[in-house]
Each structure stands twice: as structure tokens, then as C-alpha cells.
VEXDOLUM-982225 format. One record per atom (N, C-alpha, C, CB): atom name; chain; residue in one letter; y, z, x negated. Coordinates in Angstrom, 1 decimal, decimal comma, padded with zeros to 4 digits. Glycine has a CB too. Example, Ala and Ser with C-alpha at 12.3 -4.5 7.8 and 13.67 -1.06 7.14 Angstrom:
<roba at="N" ch="A" aa="a" py="-005,7" pz="007,8" px="-013,2"/>
<roba at="CA" ch="A" aa="a" py="-004,5" pz="007,8" px="-012,3"/>
<roba at="C" ch="A" aa="a" py="-003,3" pz="007,8" px="-013,2"/>
<roba at="CB" ch="A" aa="a" py="-004,5" pz="009,0" px="-011,3"/>
<roba at="N" ch="A" aa="s" py="-002,2" pz="007,1" px="-012,8"/>
<roba at="CA" ch="A" aa="s" py="-001,1" pz="007,1" px="-013,7"/>
<roba at="C" ch="A" aa="s" py="000,0" pz="007,9" px="-012,9"/>
<roba at="CB" ch="A" aa="s" py="-000,6" pz="005,7" px="-014,1"/>
END
This chain:
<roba at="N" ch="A" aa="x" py="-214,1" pz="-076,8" px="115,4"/>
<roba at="CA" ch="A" aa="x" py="-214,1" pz="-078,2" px="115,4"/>
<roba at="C" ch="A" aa="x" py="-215,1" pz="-078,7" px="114,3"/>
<roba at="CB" ch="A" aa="x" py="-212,7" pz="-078,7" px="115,1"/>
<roba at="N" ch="A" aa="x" py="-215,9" pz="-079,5" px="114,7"/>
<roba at="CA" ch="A" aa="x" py="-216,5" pz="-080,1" px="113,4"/>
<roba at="C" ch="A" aa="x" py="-216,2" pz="-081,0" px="112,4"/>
<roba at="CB" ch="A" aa="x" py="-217,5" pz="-080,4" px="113,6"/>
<roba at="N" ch="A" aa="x" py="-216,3" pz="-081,2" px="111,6"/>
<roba at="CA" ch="A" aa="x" py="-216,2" pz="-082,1" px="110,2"/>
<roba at="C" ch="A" aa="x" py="-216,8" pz="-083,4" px="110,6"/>
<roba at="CB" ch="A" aa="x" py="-217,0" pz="-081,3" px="108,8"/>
<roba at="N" ch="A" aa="x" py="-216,1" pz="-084,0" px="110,2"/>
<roba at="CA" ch="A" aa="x" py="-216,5" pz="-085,7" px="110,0"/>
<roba at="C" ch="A" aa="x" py="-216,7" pz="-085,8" px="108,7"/>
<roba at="CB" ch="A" aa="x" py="-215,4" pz="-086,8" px="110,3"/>
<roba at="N" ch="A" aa="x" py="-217,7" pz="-086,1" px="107,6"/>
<roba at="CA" ch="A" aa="x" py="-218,2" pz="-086,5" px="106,5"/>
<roba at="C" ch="A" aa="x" py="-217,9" pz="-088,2" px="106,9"/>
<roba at="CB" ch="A" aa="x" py="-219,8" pz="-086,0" px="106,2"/>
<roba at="N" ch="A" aa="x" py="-217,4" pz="-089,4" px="106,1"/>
<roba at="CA" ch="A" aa="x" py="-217,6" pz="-090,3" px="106,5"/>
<roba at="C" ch="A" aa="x" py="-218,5" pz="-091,2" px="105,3"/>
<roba at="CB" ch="A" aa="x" py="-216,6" pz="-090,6" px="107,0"/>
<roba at="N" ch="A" aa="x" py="-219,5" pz="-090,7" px="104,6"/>
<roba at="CA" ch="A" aa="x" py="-220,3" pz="-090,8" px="104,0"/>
<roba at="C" ch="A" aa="x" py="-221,9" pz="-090,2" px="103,8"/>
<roba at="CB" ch="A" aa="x" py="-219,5" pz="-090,7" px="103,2"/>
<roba at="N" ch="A" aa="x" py="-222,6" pz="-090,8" px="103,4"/>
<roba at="CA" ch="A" aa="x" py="-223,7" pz="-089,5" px="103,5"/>
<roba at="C" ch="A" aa="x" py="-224,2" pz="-088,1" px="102,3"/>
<roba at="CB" ch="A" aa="x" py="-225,1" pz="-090,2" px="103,7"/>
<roba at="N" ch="A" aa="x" py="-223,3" pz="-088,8" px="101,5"/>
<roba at="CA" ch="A" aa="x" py="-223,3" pz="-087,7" px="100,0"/>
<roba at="C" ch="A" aa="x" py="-222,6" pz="-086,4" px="100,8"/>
<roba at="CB" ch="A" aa="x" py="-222,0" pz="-088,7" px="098,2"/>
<roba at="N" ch="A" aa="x" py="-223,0" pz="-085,5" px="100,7"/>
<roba at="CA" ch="A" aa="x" py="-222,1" pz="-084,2" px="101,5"/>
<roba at="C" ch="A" aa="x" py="-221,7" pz="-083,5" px="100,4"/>
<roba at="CB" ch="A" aa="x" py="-223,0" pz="-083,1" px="102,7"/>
<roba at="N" ch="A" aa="x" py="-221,9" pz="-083,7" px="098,8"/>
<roba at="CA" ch="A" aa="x" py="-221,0" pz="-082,6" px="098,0"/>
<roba at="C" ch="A" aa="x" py="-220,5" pz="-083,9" px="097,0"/>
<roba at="CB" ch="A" aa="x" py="-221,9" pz="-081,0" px="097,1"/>
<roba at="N" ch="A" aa="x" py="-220,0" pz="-083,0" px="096,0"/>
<roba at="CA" ch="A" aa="x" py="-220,1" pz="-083,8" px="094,6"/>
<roba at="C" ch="A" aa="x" py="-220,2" pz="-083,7" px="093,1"/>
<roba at="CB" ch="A" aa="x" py="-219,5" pz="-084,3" px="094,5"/>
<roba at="N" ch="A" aa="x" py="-221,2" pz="-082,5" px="093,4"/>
<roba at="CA" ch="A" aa="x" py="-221,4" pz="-081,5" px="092,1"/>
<roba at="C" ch="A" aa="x" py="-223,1" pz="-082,1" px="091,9"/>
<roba at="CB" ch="A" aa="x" py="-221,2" pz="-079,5" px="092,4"/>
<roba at="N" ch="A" aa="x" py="-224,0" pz="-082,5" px="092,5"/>
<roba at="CA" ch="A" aa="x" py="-225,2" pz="-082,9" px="093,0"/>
<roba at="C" ch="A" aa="x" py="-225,8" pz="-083,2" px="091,3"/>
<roba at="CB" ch="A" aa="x" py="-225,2" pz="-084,2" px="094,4"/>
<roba at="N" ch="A" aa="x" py="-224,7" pz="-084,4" px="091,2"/>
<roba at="CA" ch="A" aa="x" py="-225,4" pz="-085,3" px="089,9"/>
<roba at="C" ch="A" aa="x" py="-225,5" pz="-084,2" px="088,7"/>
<roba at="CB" ch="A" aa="x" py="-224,4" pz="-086,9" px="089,3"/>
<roba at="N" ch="A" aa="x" py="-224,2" pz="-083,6" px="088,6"/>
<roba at="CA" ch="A" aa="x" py="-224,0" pz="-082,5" px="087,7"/>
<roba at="C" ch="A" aa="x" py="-225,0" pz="-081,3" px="087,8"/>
<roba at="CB" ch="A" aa="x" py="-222,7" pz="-082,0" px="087,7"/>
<roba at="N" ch="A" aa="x" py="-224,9" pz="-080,8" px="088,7"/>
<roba at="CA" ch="A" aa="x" py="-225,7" pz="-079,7" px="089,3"/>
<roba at="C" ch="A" aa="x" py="-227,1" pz="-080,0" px="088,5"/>
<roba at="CB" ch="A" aa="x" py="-225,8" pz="-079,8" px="091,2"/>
<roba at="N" ch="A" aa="x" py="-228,0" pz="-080,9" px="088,8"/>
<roba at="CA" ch="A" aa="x" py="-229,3" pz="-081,4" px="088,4"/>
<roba at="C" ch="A" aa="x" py="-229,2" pz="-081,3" px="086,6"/>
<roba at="CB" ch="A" aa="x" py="-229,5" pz="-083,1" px="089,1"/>
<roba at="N" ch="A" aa="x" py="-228,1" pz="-082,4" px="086,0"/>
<roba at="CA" ch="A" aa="x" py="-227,9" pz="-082,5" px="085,1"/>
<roba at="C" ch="A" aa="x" py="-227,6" pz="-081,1" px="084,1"/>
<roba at="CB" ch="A" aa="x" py="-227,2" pz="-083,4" px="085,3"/>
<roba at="N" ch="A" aa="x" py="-227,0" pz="-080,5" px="084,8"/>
<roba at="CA" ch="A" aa="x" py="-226,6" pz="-079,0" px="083,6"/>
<roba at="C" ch="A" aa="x" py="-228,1" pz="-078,2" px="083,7"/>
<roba at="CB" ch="A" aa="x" py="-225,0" pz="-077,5" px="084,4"/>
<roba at="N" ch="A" aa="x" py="-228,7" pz="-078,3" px="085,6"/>
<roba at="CA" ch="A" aa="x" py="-229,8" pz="-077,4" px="085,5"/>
<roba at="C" ch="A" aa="x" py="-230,7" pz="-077,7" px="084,2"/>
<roba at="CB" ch="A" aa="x" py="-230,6" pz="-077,5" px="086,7"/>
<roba at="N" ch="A" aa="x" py="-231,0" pz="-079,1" px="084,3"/>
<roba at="CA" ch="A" aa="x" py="-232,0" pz="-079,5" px="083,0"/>
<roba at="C" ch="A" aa="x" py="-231,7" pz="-079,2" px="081,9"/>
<roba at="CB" ch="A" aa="x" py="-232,1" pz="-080,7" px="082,7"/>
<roba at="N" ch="A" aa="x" py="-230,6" pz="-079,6" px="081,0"/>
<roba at="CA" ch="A" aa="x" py="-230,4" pz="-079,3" px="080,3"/>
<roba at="C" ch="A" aa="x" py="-230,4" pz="-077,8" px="079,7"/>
<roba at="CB" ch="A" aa="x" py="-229,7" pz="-079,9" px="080,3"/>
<roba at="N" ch="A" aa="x" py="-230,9" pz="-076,9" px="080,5"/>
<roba at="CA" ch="A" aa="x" py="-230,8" pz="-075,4" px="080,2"/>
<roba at="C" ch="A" aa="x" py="-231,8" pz="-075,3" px="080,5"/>
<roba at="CB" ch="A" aa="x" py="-229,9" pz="-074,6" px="080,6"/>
<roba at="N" ch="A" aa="x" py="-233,1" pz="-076,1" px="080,8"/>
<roba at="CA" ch="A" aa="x" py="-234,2" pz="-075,8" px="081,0"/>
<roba at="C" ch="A" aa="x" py="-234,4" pz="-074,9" px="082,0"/>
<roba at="CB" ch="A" aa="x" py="-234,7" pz="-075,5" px="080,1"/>
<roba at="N" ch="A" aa="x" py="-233,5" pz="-074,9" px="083,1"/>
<roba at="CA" ch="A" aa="x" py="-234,1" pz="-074,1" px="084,4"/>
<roba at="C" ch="A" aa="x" py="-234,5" pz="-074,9" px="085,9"/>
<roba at="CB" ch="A" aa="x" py="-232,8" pz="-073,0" px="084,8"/>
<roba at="N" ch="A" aa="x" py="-235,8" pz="-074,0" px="086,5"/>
<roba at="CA" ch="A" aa="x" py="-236,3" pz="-075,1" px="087,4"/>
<roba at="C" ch="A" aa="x" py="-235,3" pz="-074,4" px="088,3"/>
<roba at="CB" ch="A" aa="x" py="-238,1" pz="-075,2" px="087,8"/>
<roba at="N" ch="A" aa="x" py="-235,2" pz="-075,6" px="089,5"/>
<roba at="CA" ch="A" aa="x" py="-234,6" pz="-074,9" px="091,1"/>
<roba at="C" ch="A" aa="x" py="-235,0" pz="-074,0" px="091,4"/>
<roba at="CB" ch="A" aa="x" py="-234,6" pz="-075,4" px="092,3"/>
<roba at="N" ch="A" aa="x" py="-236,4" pz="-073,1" px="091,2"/>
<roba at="CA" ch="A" aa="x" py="-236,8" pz="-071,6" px="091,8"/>
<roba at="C" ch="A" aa="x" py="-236,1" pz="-071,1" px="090,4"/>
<roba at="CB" ch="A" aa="x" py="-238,7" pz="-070,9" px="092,2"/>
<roba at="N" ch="A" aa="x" py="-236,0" pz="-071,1" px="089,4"/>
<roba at="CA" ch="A" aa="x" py="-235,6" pz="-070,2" px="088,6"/>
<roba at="C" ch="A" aa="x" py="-233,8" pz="-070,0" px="088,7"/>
<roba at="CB" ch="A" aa="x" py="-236,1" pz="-070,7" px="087,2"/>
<roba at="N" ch="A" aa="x" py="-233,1" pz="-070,7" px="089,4"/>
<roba at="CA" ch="A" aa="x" py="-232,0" pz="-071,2" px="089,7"/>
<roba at="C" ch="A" aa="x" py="-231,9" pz="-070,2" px="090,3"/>
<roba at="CB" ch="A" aa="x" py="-231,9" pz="-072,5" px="090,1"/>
<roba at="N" ch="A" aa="x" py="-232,5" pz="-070,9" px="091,7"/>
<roba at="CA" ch="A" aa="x" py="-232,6" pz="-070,0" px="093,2"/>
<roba at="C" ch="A" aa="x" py="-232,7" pz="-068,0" px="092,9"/>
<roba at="CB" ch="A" aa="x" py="-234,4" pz="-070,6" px="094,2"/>
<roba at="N" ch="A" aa="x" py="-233,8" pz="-068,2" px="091,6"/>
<roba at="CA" ch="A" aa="x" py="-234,0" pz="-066,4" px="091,4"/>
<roba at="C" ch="A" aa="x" py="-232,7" pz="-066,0" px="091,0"/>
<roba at="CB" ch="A" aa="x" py="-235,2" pz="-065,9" px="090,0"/>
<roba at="N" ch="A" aa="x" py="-232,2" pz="-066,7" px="090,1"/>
<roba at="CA" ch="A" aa="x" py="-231,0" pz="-065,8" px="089,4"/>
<roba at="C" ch="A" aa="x" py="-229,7" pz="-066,0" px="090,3"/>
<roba at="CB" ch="A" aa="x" py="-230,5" pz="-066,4" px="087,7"/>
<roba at="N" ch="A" aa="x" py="-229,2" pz="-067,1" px="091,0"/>
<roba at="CA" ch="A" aa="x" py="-228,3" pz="-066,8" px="092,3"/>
<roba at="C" ch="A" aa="x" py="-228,5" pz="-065,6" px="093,0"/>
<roba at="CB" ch="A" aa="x" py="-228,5" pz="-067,7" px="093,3"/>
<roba at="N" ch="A" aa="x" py="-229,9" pz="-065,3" px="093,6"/>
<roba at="CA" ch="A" aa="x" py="-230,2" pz="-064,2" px="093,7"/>
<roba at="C" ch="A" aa="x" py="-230,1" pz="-062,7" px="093,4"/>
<roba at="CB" ch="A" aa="x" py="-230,8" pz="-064,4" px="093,7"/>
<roba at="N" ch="A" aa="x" py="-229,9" pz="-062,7" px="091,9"/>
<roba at="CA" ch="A" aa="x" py="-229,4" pz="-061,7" px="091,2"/>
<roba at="C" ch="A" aa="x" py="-227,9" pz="-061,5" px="091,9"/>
<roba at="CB" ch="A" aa="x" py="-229,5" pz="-062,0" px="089,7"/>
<roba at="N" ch="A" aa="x" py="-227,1" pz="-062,6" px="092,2"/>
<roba at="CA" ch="A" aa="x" py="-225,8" pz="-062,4" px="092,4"/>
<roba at="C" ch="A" aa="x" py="-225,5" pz="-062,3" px="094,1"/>
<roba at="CB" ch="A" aa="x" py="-225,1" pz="-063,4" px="091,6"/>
<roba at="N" ch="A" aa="x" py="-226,5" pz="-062,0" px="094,5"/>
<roba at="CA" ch="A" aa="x" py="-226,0" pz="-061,7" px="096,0"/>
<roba at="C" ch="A" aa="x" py="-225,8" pz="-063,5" px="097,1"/>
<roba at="CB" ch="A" aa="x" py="-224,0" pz="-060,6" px="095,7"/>
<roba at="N" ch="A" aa="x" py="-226,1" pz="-064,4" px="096,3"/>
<roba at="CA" ch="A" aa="x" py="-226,4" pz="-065,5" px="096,5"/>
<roba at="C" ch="A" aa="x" py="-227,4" pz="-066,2" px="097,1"/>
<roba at="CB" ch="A" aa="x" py="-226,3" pz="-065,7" px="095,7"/>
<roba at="N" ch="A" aa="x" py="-227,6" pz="-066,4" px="097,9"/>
<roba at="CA" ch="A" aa="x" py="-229,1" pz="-067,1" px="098,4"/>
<roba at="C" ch="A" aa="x" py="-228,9" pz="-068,5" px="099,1"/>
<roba at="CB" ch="A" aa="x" py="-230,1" pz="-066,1" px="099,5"/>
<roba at="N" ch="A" aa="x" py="-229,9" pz="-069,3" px="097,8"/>
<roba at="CA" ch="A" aa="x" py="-229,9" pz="-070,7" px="097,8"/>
<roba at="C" ch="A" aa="x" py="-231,4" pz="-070,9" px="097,6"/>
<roba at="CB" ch="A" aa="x" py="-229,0" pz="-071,5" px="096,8"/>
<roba at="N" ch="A" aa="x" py="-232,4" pz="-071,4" px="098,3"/>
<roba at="CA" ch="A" aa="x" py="-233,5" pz="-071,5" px="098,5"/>
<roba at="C" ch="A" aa="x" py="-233,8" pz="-072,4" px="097,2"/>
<roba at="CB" ch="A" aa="x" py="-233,7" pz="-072,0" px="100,0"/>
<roba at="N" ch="A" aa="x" py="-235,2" pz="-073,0" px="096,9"/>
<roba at="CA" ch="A" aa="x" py="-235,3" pz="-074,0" px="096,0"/>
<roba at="C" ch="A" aa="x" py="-235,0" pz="-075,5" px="096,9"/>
<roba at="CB" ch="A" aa="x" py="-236,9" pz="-073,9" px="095,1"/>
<roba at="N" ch="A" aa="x" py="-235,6" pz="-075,2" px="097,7"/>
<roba at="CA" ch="A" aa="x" py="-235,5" pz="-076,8" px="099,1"/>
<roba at="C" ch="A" aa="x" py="-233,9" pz="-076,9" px="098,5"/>
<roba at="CB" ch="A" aa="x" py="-235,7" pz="-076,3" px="101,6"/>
<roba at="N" ch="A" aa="x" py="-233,3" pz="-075,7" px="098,9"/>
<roba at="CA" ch="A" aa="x" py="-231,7" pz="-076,0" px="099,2"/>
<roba at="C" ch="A" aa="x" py="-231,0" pz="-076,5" px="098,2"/>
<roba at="CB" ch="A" aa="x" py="-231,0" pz="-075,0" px="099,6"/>
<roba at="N" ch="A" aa="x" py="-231,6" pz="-076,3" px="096,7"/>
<roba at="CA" ch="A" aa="x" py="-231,2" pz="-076,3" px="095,6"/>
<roba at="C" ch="A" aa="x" py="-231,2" pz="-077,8" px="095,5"/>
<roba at="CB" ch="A" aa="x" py="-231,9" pz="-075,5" px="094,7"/>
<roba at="N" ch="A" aa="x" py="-232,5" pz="-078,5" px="096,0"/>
<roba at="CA" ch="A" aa="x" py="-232,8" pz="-079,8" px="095,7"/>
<roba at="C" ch="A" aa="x" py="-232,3" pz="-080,5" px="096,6"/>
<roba at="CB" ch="A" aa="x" py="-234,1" pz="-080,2" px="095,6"/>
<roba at="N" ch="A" aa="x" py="-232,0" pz="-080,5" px="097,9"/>
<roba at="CA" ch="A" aa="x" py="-230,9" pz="-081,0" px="098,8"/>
<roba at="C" ch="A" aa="x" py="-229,5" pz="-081,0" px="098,1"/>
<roba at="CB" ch="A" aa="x" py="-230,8" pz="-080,1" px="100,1"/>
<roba at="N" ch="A" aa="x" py="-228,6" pz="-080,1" px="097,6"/>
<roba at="CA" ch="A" aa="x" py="-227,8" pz="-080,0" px="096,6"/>
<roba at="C" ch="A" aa="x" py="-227,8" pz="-081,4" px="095,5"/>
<roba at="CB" ch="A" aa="x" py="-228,1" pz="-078,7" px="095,9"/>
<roba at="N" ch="A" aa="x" py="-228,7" pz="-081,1" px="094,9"/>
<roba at="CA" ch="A" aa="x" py="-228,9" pz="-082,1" px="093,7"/>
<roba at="C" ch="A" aa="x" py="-228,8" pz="-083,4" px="094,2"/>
<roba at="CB" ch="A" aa="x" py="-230,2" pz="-081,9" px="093,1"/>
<roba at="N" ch="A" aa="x" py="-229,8" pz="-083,5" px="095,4"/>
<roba at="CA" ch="A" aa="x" py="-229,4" pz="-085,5" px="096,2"/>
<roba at="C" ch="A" aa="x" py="-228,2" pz="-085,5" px="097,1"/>
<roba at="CB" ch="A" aa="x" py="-230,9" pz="-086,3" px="097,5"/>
<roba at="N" ch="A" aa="x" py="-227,5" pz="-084,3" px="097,0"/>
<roba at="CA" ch="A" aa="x" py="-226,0" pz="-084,3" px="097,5"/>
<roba at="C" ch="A" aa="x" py="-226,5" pz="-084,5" px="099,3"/>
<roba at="CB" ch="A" aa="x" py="-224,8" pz="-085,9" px="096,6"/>
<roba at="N" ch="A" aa="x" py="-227,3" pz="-084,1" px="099,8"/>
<roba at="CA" ch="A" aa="x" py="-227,4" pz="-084,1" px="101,3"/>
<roba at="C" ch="A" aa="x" py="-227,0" pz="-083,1" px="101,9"/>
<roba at="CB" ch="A" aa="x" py="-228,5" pz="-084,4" px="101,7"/>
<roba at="N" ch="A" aa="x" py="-226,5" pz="-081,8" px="101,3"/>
<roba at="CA" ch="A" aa="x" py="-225,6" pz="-080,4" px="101,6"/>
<roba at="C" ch="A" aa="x" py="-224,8" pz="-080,5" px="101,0"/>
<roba at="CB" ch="A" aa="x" py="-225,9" pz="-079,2" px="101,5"/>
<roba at="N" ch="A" aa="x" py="-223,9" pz="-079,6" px="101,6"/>
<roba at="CA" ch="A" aa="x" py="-222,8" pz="-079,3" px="101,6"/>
<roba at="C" ch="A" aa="x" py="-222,9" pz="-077,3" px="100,3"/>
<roba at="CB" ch="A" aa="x" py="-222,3" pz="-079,4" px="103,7"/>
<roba at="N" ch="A" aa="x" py="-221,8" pz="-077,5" px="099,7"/>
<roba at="CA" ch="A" aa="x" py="-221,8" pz="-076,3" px="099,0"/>
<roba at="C" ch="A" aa="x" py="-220,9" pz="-075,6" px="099,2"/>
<roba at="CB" ch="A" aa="x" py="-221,8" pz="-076,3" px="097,7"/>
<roba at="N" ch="A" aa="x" py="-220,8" pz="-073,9" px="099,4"/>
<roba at="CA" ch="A" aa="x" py="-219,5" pz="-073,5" px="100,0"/>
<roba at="C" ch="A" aa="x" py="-218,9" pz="-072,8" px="098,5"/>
<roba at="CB" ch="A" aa="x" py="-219,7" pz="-072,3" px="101,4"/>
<roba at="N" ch="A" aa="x" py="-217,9" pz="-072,3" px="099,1"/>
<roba at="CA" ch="A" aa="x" py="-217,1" pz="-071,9" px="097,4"/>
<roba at="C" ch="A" aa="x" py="-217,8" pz="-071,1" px="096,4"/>
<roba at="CB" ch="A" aa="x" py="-215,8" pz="-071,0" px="097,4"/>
<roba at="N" ch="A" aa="x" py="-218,1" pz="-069,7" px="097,3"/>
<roba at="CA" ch="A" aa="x" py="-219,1" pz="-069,0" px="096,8"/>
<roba at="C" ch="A" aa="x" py="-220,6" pz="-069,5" px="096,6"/>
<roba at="CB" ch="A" aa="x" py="-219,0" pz="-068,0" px="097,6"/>
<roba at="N" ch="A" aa="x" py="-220,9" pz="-070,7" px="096,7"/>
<roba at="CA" ch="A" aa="x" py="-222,1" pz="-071,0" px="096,2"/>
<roba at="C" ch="A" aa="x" py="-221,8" pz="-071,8" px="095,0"/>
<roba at="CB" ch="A" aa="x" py="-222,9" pz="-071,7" px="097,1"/>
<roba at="N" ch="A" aa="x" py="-220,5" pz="-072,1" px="094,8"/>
<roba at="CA" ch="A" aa="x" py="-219,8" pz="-073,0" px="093,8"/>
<roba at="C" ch="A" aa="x" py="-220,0" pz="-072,4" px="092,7"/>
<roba at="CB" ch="A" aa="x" py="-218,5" pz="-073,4" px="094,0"/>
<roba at="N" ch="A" aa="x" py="-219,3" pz="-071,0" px="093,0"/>
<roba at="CA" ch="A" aa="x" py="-218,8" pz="-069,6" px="092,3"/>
<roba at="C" ch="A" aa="x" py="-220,0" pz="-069,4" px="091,1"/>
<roba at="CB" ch="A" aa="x" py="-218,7" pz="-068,1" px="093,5"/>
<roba at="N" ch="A" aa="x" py="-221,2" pz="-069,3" px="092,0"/>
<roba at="CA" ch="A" aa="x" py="-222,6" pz="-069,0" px="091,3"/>
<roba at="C" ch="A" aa="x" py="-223,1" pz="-069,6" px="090,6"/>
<roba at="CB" ch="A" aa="x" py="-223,5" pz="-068,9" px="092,0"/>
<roba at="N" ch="A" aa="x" py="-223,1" pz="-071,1" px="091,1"/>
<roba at="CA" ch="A" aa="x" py="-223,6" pz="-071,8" px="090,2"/>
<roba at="C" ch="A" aa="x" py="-222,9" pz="-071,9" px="089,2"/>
<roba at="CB" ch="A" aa="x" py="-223,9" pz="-072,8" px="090,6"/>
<roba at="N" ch="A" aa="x" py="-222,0" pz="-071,6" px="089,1"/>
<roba at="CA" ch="A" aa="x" py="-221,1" pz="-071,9" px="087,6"/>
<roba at="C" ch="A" aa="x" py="-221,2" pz="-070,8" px="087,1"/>
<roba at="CB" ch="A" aa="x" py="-219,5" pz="-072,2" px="087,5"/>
<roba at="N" ch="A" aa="x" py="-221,5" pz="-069,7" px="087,2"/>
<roba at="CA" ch="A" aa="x" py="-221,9" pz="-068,5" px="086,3"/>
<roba at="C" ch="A" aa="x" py="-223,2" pz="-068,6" px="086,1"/>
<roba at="CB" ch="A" aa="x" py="-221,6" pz="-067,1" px="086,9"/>
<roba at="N" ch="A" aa="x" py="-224,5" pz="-068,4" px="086,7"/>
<roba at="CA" ch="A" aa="x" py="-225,6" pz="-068,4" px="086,1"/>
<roba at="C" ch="A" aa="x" py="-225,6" pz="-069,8" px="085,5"/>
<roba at="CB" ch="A" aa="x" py="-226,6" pz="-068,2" px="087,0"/>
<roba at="N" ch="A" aa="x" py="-224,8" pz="-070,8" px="085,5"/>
<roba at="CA" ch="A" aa="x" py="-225,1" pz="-072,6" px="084,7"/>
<roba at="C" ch="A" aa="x" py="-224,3" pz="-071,9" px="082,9"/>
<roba at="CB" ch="A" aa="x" py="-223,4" pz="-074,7" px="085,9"/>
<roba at="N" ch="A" aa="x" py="-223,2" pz="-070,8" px="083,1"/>
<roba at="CA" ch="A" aa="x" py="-222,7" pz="-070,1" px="082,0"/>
<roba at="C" ch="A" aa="x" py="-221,8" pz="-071,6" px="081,7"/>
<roba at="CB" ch="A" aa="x" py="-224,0" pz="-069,3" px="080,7"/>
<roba at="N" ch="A" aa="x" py="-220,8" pz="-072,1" px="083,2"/>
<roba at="CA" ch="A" aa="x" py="-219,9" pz="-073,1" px="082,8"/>
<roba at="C" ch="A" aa="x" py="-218,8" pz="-073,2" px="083,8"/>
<roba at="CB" ch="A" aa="x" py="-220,7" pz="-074,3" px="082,6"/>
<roba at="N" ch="A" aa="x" py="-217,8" pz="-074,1" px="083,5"/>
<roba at="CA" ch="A" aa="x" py="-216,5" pz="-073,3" px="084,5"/>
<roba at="C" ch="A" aa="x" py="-216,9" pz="-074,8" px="085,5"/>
<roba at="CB" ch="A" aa="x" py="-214,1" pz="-073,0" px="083,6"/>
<roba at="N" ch="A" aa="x" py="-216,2" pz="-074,1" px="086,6"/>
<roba at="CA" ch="A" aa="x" py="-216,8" pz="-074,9" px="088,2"/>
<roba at="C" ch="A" aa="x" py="-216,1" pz="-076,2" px="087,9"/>
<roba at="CB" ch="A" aa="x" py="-216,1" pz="-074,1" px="090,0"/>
<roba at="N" ch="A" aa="x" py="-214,9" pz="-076,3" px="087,3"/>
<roba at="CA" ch="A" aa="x" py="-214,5" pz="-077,8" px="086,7"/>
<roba at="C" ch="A" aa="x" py="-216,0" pz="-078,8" px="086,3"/>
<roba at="CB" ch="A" aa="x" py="-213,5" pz="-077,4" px="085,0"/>
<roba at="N" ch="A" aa="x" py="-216,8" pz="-078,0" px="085,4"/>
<roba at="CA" ch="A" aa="x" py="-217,4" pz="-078,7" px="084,9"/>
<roba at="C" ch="A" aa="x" py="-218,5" pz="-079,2" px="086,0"/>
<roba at="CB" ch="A" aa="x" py="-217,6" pz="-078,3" px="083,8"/>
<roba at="N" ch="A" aa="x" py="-218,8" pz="-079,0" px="086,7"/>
<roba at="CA" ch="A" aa="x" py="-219,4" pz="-079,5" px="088,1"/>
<roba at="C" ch="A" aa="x" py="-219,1" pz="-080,3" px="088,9"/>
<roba at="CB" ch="A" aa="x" py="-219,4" pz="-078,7" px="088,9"/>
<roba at="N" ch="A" aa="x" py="-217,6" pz="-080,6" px="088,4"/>
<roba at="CA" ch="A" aa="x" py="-216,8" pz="-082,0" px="089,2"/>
<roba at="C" ch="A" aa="x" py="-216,8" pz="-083,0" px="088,3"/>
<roba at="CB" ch="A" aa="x" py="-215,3" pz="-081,8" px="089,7"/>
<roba at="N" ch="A" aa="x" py="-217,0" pz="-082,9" px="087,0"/>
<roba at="CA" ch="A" aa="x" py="-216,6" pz="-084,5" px="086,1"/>
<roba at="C" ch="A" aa="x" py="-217,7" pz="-085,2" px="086,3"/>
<roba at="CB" ch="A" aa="x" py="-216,4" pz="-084,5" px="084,2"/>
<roba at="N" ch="A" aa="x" py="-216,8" pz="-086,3" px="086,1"/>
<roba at="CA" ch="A" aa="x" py="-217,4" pz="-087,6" px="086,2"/>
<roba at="C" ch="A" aa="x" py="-218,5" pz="-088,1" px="085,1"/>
<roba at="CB" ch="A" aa="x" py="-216,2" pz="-088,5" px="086,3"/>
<roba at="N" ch="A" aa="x" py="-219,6" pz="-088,5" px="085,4"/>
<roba at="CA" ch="A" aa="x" py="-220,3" pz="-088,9" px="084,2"/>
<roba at="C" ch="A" aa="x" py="-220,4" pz="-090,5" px="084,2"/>
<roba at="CB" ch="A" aa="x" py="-221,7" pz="-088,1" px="084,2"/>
<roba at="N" ch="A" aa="x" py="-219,8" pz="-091,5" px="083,5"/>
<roba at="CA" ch="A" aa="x" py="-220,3" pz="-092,7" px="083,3"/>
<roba at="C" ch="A" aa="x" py="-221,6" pz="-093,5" px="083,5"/>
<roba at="CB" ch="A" aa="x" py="-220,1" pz="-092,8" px="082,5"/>
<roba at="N" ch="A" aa="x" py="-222,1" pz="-092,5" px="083,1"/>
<roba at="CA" ch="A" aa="x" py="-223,5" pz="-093,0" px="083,0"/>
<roba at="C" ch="A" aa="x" py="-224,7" pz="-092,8" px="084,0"/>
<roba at="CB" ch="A" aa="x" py="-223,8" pz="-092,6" px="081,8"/>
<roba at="N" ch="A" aa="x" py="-223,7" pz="-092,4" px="085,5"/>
<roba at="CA" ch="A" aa="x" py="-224,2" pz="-092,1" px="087,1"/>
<roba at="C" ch="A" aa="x" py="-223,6" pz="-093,5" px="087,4"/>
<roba at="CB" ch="A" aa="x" py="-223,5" pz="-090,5" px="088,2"/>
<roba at="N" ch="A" aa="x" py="-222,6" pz="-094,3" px="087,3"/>
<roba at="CA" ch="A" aa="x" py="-222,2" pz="-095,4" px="087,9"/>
<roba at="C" ch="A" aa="x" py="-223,1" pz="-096,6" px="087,9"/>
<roba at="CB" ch="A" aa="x" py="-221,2" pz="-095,6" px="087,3"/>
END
């Protein structure tokens, strides 16, 4: 059965996702390389689809990004004020 999204944002780690990448100075291929280390494959395209929240992220891609970001997956969900 398929999923009904009834919005067009498909995750909600996107704003954060972008926001941690920067701040640790890593580009989306350098991102994409080290997922890769972990048996992970997220393209750079895919990485940046992520970031404008137009994909969808599965657990285990959740999983990754919070270990190579070196942060717990919580922190991928808070809210930042200053996105409103």
C-alpha cells in the first residue's frame, strides 16, 4: 500500500541535516564518502534532496547520519527557532 504524505516536505531532519553538515565543514560528497564507509549509500544529489526535505530517510540512513554527523539521531529532530 502506498503512503500518503499530505505535505510536500517528505522528512524532518532536512533543516538540521544541512545545518550540522556545515557546521563540521563537510560537503554532501564528503558526507555521501563517509556513509559509504558504513555500508550506506546516499548519493550527493540524494544528500541535497534530503536537505530541501523532498526525500524521504529510512532508519538506517537516519542511523548513519548520526554517526558520521558524531551526534545522537535526537539531535536531527530539534526544532530550531530560527527556521520559523
Amino acid at each position: 500500500m502506498a503512503r500518503i504524505i499530505d505535505s510536500n516536505e517528505k522528512n524532518l531532519i532536512g533543516n538540521n541535516l544541512k545545518l550540522l553538515r556545515k557546521q563540521k565543514h563537510i560537503s554532501q560528497q564528503e558526507l555521501s564518502n563517509k556513509l559509504e564507509t558504513l555500508a550506506i549509500y546516499i548519493c550527493r544529489g540524494s544528500i541535497s534532496r534530503i536537505e530541501d526535505k523532498s526525500r524521504t530517510v529510512t532508519d538506517i540512513e537516519l542511523y548513519g547520519l548520526s554517526k558520521v554527523l558524531n551526534v545522537p539521531i535526537e539531535k536531527l529532530f530539534e526544532f530550531d527557532s530560527k527556521e520559523s
